[in-house]
N, C-alpha and C positions, 0 to 999 in steps of 0.2 A: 232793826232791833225788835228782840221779840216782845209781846203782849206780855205775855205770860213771866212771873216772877221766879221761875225754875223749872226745871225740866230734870226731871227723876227718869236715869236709864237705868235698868233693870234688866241685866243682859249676863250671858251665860261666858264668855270673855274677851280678851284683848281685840281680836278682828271685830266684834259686834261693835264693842265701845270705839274705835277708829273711823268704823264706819259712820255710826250714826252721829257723831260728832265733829267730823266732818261734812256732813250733810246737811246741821243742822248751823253749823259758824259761815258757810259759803254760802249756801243755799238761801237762808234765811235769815242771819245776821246774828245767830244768838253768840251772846259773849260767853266767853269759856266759864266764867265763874256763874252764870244761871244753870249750868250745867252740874247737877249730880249724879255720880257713876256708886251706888254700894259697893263696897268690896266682894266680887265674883272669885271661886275658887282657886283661879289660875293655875290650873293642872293639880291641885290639891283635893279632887273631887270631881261629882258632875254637876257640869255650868246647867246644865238640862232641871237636875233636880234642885239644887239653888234657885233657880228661877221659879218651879213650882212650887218650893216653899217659902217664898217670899214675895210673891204676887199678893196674898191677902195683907200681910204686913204694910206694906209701901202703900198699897189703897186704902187700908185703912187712915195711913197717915196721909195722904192726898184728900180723901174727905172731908178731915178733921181741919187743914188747911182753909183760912180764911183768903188768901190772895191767890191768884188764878196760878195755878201749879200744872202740868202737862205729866201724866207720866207715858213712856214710852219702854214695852215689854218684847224685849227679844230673844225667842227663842227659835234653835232648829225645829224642823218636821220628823228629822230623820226620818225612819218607817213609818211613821203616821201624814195623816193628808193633811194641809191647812187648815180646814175645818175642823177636823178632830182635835188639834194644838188651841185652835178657839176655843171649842167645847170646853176641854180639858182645864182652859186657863178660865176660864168665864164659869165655870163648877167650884171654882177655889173663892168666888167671890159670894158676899154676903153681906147685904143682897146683889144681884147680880149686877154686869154695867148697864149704866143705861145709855140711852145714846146722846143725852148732854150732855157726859162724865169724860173729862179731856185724859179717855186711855185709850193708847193705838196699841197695837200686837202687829211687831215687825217678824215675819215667820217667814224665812227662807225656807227650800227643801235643800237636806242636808247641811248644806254650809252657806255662808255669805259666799264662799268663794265661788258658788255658781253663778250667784251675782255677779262677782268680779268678771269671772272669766265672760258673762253676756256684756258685761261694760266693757268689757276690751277688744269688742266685736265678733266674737266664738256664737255660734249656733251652741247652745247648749242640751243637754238631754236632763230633766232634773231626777229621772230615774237612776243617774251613774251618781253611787255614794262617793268614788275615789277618786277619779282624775282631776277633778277640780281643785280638791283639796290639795293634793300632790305638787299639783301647778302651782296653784295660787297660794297656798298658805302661807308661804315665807313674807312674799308683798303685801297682803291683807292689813298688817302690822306696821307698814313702813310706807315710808311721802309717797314714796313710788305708786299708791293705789289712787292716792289721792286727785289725778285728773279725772277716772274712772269715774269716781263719787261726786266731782264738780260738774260734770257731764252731765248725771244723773237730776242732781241738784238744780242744776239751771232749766230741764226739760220740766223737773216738776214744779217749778215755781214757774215758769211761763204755761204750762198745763199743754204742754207738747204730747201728742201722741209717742210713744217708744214703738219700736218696730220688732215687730214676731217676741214679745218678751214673753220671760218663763213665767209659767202661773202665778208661783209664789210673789213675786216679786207685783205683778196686777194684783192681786187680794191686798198686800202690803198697800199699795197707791190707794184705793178704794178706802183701807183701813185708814189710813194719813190724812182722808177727809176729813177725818174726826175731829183732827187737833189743827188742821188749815190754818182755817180766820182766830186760833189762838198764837199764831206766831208771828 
């Protein structure tokens, strides 16, 4: 069970929210009702720019927050590097995080689905925008990915080494220290 009294996802759509809520009910034990997802565009805009405009909003409400709250901020890299998608997101804060402040930045390149496809045992390249997506997008969304992410979730809660993993996905683990010993 987790520490923390809610956990604010802030994510661009349906694959992000499946993912990390998955990850975070097996992995970690949180009950589905400490979990809050905002309402994301769901193809009615970009999940990318909702995210950027609502990173300051949600932190400021996480501040203001007297019981220990997690927020967790997912966004693509697409053409930008991980660190730039930090910069970017940690520019919109004022003042900026610091590093007692329970916010991770889940930052795949391109899509989760690069993820997927290295959870389902694939060598990935996280340079290719399209095949991943192609493959995986339909599963992303549905039980089916779901060993994939329990996979995941049991390596990072026993703090396993992963094997040859894509960048994005090590900066993410790194990032997850943040909020560790809050869940």
């Amino acid at each position: 069970m987790s520490k923390a009294s809610q956990i604010i996802v802030l994510c661009e759509d349906k694959a992000h929210e499946v993912f990390v809520k998955r990850f975070l009910k097996n992995g970690w034990g949180v009950k589905p009702r400490a979990i809050r997802v905002p309402p994301y565009p769901n193809g009615k805009g970009s999940g990318k720019k909702y995210v950027a405009d609502n990173i300051s909003l949600e932190t400021d409400a996480l501040r203001r927050r007297h019981a220990s709250t997690i927020l967790l901020v997912i966004q693509d890299a697409d053409e930008l590097s991980v660190d730039q998608v930090k910069s970017d997101l940690d520019a919109k804060l004022v003042p900026s995080r610091n590093d007692n402040e329970l916010i991770a930045y889940i930052i795949p390149k391109w899509h989760i689905e690069t993820w997927i496809a290295y959870l389902h045992g694939k060598n990935v390249d996280e340079a290719d925008k399209e095949t991943y997506k192609k493959k995986y997008g339909k599963i992303s969304v549905l039980k089916a990915v779901h060993p994939f992410i329990d996979n995941l979730a049991n390596n990072c809660r026993e703090n396993l080494q992963l094997k040859s993993p894509p960048d994005s996905l090590v900066a993410t683990c790194e990032e997850f220290n943040r909020i560790r010993n809050a869940l």
